[in-house]
Backbone as a chain_set.jsonl record, in Angstrom:
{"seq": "XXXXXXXXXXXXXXXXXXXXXXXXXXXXXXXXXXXXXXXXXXXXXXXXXXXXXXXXXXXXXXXXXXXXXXXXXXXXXXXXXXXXXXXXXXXXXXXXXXXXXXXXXXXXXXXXXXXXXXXXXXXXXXXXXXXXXXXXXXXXXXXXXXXXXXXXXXX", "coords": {"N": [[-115.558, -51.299, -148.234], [-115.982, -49.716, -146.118], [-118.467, -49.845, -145.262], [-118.097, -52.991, -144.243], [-116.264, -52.483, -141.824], [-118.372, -50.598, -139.798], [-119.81, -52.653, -139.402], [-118.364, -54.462, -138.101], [-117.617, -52.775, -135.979], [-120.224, -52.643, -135.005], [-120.893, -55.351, -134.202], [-118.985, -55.366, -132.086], [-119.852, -53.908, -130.533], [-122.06, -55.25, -129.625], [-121.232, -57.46, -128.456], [-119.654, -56.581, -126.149], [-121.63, -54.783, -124.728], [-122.955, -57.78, -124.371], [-121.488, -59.079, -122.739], [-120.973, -57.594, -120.776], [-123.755, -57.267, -119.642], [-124.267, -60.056, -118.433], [-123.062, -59.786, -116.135], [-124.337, -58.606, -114.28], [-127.199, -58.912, -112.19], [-131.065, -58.771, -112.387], [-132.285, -57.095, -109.684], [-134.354, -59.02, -107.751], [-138.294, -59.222, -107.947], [-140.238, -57.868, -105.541], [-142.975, -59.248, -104.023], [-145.872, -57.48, -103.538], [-147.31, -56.197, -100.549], [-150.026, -57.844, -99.01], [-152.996, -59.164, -97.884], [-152.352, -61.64, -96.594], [-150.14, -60.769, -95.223], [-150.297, -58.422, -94.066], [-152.138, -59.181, -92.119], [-150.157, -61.134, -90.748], [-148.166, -58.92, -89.986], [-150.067, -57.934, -87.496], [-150.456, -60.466, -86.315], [-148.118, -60.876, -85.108], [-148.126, -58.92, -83.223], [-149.66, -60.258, -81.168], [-148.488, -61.306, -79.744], [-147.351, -59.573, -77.939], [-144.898, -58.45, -77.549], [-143.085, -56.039, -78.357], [-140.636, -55.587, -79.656], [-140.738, -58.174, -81.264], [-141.676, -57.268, -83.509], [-140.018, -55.463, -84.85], [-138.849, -56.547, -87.117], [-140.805, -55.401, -89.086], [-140.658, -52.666, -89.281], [-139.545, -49.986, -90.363], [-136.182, -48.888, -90.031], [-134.72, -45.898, -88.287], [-135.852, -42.29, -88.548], [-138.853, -41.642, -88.785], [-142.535, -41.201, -88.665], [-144.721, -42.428, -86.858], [-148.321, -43.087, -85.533], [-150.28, -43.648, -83.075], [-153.033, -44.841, -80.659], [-152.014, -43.8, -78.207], [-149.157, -41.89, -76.983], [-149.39, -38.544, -78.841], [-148.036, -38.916, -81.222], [-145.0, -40.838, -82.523], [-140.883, -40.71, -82.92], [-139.392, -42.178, -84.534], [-138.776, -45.576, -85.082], [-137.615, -46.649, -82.392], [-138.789, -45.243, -80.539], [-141.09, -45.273, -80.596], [-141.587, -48.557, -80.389], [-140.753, -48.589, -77.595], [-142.769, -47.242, -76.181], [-145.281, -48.337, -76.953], [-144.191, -50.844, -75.977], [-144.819, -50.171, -73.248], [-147.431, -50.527, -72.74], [-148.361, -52.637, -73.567], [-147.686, -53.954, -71.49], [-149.491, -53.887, -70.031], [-151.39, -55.544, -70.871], [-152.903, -59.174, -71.02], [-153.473, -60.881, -72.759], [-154.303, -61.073, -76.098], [-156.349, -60.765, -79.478], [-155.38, -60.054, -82.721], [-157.368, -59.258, -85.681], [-157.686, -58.552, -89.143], [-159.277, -56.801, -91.141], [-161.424, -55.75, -93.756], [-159.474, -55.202, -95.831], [-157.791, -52.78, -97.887], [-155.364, -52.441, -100.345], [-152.862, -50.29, -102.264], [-150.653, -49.74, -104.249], [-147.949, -47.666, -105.153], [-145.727, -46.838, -107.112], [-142.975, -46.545, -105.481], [-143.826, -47.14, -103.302], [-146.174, -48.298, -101.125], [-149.632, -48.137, -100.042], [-151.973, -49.044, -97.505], [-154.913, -49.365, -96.02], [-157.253, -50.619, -93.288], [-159.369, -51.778, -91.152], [-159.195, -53.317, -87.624], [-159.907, -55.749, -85.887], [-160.041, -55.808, -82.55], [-159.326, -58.47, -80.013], [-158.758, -57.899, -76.725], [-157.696, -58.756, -73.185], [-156.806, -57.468, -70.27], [-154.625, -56.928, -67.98], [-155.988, -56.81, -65.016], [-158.264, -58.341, -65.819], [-160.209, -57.571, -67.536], [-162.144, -57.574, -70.414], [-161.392, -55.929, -73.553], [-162.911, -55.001, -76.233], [-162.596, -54.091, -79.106], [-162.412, -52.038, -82.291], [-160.455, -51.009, -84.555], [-159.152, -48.515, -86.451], [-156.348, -48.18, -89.277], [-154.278, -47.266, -90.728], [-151.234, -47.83, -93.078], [-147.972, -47.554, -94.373], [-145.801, -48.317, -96.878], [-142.437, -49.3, -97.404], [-140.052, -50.541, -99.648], [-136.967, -51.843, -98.714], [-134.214, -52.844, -98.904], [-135.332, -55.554, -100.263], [-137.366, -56.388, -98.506], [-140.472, -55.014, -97.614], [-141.021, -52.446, -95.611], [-142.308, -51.02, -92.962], [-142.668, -47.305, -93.265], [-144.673, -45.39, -92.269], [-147.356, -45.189, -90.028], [-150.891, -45.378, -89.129], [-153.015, -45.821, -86.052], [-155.59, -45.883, -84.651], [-158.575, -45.355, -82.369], [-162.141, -45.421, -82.798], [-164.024, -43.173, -80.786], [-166.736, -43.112, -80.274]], "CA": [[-114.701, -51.473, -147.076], [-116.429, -48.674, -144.865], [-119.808, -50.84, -144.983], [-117.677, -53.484, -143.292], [-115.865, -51.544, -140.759], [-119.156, -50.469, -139.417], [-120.779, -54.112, -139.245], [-117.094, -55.192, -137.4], [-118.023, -51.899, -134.727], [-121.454, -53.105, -134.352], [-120.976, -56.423, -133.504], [-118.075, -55.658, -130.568], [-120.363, -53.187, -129.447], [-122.872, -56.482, -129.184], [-120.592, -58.448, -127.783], [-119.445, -55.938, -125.333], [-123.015, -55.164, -124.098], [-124.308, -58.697, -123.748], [-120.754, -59.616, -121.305], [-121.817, -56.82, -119.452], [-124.731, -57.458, -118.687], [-124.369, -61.483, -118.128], [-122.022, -60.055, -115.374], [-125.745, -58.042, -113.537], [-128.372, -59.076, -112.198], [-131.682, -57.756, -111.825], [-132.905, -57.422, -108.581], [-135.727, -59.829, -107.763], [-139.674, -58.505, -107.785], [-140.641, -58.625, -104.283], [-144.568, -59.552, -104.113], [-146.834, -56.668, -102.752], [-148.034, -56.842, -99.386], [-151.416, -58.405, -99.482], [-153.935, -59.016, -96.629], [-151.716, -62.321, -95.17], [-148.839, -59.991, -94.892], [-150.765, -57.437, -93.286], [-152.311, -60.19, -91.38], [-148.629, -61.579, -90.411], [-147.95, -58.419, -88.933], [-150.954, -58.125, -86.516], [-150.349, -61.762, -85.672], [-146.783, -60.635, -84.533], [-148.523, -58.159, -81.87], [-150.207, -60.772, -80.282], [-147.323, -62.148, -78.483], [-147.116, -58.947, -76.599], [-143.225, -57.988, -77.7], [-143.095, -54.914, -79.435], [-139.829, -56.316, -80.179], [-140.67, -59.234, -82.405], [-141.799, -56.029, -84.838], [-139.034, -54.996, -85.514], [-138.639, -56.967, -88.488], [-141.704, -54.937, -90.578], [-140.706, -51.621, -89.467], [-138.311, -49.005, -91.218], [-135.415, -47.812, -88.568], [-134.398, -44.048, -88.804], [-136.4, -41.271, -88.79], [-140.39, -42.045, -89.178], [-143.442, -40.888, -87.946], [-146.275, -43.831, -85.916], [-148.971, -42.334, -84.244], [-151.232, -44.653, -82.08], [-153.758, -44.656, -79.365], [-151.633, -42.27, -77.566], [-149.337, -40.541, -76.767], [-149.636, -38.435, -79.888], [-146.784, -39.773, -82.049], [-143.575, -41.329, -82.586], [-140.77, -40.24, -84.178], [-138.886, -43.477, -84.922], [-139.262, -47.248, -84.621], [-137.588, -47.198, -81.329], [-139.647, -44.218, -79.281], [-142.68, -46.774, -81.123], [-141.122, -49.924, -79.587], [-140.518, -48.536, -76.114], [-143.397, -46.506, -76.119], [-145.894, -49.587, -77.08], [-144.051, -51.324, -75.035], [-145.145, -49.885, -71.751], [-148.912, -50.196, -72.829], [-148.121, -54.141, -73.551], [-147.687, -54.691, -70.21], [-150.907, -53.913, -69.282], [-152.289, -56.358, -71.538], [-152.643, -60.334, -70.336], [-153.698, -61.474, -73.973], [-154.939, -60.586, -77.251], [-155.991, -61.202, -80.91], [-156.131, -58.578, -83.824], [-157.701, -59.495, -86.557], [-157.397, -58.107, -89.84], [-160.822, -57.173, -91.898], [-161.597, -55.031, -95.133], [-158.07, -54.617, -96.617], [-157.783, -52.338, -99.103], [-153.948, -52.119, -100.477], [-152.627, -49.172, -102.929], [-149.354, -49.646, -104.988], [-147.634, -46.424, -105.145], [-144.58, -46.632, -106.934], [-142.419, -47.481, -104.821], [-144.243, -47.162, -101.961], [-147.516, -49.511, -101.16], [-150.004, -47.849, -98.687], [-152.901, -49.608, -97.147], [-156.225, -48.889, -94.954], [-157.867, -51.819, -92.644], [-160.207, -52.185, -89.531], [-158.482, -54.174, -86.846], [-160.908, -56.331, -84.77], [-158.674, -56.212, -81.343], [-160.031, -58.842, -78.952], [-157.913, -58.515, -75.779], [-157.893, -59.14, -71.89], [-156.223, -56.906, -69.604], [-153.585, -57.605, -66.939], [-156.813, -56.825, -64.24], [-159.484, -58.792, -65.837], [-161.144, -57.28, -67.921], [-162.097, -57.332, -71.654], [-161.25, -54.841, -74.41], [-162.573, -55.31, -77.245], [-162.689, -52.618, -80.373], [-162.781, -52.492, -84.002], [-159.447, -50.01, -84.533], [-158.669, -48.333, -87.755], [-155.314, -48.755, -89.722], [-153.506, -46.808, -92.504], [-150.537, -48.053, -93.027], [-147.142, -46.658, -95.486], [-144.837, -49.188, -96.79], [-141.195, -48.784, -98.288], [-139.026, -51.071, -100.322], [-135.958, -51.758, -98.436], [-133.068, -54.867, -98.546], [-136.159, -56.787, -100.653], [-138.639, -56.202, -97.966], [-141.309, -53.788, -97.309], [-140.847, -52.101, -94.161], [-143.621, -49.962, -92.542], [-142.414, -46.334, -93.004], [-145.552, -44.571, -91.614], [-148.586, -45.884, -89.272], [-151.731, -44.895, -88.124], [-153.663, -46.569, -85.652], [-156.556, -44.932, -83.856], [-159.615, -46.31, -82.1], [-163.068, -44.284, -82.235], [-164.434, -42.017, -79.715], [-167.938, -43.569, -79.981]], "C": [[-115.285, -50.782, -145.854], [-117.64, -49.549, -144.619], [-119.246, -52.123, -144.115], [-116.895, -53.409, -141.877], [-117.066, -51.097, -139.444], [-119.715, -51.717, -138.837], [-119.915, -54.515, -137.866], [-117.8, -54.148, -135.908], [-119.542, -52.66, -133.94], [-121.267, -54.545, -133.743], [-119.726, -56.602, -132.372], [-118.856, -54.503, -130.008], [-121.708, -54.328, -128.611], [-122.72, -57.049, -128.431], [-120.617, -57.402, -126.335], [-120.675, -56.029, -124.297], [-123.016, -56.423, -123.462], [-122.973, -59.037, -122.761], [-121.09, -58.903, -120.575], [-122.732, -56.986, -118.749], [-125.155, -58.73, -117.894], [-124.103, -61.341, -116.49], [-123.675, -59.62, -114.157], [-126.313, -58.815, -113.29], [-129.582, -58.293, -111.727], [-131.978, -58.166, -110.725], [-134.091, -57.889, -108.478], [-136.938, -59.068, -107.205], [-139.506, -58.906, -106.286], [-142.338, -58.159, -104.604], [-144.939, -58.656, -103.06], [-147.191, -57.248, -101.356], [-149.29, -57.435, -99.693], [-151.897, -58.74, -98.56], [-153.109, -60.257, -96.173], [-150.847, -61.928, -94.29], [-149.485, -59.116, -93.938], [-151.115, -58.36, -91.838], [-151.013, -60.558, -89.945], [-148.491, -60.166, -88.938], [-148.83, -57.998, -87.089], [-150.933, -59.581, -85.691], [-148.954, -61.75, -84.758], [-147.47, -59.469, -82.898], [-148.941, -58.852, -81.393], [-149.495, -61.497, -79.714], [-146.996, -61.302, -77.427], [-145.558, -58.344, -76.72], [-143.043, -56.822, -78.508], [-141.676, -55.537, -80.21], [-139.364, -57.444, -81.203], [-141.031, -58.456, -83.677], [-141.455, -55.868, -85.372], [-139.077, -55.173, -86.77], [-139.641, -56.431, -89.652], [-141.31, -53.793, -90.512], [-139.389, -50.953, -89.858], [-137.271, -48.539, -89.952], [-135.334, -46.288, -88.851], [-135.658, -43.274, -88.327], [-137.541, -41.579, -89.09], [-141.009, -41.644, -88.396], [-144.548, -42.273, -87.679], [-146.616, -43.41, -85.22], [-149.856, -44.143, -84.089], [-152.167, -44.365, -81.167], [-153.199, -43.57, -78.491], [-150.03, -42.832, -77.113], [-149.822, -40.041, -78.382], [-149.108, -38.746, -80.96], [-145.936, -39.671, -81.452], [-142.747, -41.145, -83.71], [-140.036, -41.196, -84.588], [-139.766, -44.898, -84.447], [-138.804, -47.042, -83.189], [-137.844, -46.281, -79.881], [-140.628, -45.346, -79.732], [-142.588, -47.803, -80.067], [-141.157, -49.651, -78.346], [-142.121, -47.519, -75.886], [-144.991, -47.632, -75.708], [-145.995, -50.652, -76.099], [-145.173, -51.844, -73.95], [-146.588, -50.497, -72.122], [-148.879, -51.936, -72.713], [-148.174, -55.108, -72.63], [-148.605, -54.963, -69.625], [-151.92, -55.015, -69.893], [-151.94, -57.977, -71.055], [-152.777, -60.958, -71.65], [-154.179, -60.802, -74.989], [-154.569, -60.797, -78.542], [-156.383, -60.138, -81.398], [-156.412, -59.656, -85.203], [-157.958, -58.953, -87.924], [-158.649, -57.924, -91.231], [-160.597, -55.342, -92.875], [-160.442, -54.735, -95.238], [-158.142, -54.046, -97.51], [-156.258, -51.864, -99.193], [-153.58, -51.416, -101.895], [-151.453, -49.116, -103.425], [-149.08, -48.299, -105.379], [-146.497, -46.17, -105.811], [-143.83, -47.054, -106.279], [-142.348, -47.445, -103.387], [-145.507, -47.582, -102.253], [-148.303, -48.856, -99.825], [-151.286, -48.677, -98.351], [-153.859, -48.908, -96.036], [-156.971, -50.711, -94.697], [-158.647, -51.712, -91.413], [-159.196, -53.56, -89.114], [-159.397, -54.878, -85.954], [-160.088, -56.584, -83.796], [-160.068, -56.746, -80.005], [-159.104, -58.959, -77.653], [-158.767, -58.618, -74.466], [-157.074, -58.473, -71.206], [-155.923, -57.521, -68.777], [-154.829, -57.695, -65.582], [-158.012, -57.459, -64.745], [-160.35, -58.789, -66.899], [-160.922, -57.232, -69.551], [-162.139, -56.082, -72.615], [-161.355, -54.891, -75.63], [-162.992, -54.298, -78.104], [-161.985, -52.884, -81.731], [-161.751, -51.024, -84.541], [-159.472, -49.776, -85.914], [-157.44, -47.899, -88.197], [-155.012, -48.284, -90.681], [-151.883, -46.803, -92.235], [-149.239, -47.379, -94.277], [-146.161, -47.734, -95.418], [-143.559, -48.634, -97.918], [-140.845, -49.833, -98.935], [-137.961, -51.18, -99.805], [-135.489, -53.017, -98.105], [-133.952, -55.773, -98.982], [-137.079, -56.849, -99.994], [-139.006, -55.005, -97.747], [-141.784, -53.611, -95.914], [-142.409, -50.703, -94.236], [-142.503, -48.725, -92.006], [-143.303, -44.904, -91.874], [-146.524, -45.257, -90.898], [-149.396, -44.965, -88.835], [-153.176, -45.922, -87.558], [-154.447, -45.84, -84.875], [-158.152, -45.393, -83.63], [-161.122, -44.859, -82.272], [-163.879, -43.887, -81.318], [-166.168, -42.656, -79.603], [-168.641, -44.329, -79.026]], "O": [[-115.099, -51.216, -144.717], [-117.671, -49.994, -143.472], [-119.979, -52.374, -143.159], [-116.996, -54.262, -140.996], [-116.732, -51.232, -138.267], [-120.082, -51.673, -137.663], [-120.458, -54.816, -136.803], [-118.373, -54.701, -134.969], [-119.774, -53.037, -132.791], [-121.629, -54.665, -132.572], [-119.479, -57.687, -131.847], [-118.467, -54.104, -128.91], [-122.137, -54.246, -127.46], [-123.571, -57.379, -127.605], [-121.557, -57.489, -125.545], [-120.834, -56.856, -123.399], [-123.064, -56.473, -122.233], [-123.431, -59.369, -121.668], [-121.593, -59.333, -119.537], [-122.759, -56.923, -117.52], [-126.013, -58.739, -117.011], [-124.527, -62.137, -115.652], [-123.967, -60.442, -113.288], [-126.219, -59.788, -114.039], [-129.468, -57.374, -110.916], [-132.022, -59.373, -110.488], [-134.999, -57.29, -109.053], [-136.813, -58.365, -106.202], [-138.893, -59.879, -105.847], [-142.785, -57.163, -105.173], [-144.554, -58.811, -101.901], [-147.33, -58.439, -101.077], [-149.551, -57.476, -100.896], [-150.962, -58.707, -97.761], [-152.99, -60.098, -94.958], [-150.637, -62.31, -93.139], [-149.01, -59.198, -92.805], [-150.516, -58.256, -90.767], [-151.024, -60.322, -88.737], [-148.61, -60.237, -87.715], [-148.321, -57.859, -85.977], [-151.376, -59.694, -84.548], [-148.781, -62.537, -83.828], [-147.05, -59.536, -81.743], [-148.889, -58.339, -80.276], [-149.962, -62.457, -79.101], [-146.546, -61.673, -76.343], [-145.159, -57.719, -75.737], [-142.766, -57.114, -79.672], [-141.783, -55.932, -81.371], [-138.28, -57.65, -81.749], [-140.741, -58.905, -84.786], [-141.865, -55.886, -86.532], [-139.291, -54.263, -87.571], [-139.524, -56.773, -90.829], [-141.393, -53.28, -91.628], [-138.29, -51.457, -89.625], [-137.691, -47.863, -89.012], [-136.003, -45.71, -89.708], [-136.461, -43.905, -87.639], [-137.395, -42.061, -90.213], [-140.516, -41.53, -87.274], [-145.005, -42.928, -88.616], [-145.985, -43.109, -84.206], [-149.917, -45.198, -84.719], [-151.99, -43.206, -80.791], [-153.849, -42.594, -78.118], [-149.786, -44.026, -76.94], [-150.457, -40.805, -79.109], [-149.919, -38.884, -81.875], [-145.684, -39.023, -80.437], [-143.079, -41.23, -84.892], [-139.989, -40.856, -85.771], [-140.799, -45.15, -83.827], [-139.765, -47.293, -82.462], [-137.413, -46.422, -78.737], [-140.805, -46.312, -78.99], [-143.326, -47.902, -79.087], [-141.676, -50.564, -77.704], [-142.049, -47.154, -74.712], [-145.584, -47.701, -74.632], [-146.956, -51.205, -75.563], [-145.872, -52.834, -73.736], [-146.751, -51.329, -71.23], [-149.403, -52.45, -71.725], [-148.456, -56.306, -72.63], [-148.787, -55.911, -68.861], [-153.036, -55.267, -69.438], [-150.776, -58.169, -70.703], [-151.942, -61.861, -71.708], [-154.562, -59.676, -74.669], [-153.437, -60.963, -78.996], [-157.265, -59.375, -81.002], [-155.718, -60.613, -85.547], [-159.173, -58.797, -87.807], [-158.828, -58.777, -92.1], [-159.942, -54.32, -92.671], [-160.192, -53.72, -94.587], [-158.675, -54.707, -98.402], [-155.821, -51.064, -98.365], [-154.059, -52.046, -102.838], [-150.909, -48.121, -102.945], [-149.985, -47.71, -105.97], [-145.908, -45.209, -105.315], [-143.822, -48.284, -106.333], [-141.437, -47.602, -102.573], [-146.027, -47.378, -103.35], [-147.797, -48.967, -98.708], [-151.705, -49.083, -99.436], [-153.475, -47.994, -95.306], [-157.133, -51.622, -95.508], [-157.866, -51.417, -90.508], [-158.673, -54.423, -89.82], [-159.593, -54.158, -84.975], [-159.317, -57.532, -83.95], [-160.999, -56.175, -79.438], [-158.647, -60.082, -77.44], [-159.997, -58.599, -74.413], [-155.996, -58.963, -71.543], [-156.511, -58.56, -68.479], [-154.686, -58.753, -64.968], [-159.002, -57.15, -64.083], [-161.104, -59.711, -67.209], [-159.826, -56.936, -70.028], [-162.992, -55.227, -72.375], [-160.356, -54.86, -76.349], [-163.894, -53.579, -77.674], [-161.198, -53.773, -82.058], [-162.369, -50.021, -84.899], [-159.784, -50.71, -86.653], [-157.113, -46.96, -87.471], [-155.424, -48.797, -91.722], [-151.317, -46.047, -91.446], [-149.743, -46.648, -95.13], [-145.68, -48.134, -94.358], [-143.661, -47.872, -98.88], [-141.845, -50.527, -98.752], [-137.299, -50.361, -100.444], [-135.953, -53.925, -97.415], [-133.832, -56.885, -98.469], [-138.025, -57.385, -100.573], [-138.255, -54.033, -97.664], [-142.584, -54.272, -95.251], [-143.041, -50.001, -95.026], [-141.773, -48.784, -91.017], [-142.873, -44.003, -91.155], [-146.509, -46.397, -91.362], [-149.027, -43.931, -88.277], [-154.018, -46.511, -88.236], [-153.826, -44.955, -84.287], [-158.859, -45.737, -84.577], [-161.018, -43.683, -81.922], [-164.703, -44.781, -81.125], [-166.678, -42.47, -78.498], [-169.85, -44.521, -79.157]]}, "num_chains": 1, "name": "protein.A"}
């Protein structure tokens, strides 16, 4: 009688379980960045909007340094900051060369050369071969850029 008693427990603890979990789901993989993604976002600067950005970077609290000043401590000192510099520009393509991307848990960081061909608002061409380490998060299914560094060399 006790050998069946037991069997009866086990199988409503079965049952139990599997309605439970019918009721879940898991949350769907999202696919690593990967050099189009990276790509993507450099193709988004060449419209000139810091604003169309938005959508890769983390809000809150973050550090993005750049060309200058010396950093930023959110997305939207970044955005207005960028901005200004944007203005000065009449066109430009970045281009996106040696990717190397780094799964971290649950953070994904990357390093890239940027081939930036632009044209300034006066004329003139600017072109330079920038370097790129990037810090990505996990958030709402996409991977937002938590950290940046962009910095051209002195040569």
């Amino acid at each position: 009688m006790r050998k069946y008693s037991s069997i009866g427990v086990l199988c409503c603890l079965i049952l139990v379980t599997t309605s439970l979990s019918q009721g879940q789901s898991t949350p769907a993989k999202v696919p690593l960045p990967d050099a189009a993604y990276l790509q993507k976002i450099w193709d988004g600067w060449t419209t000139l909007d810091a604003a169309n950005q938005t959508q890769f970077y983390a809000q809150g609290p973050h550090t993005f340094f750049d060309e200058s000043p010396l950093k930023y401590d959110s997305w939207k000192q970044f955005e207005a900051g960028v901005g200004k510099i944007l203005t000065t520009i009449k066109s430009a393509k970045f281009t996106v060369e040696e990717p190397h991307i780094h799964p971290a848990g649950q953070y994904v960081w990357a390093t890239a050369l940027i081939n930036q061909d632009a044209v300034l608002q006066d004329g003139k061409r600017d072109k330079a071969i920038l370097r790129w380490t990037v810090v990505f998060h996990q958030e709402n299914g996409k991977w937002l850029i938590v950290h940046e560094h962009v910095s051209r060399p002195t040569e």
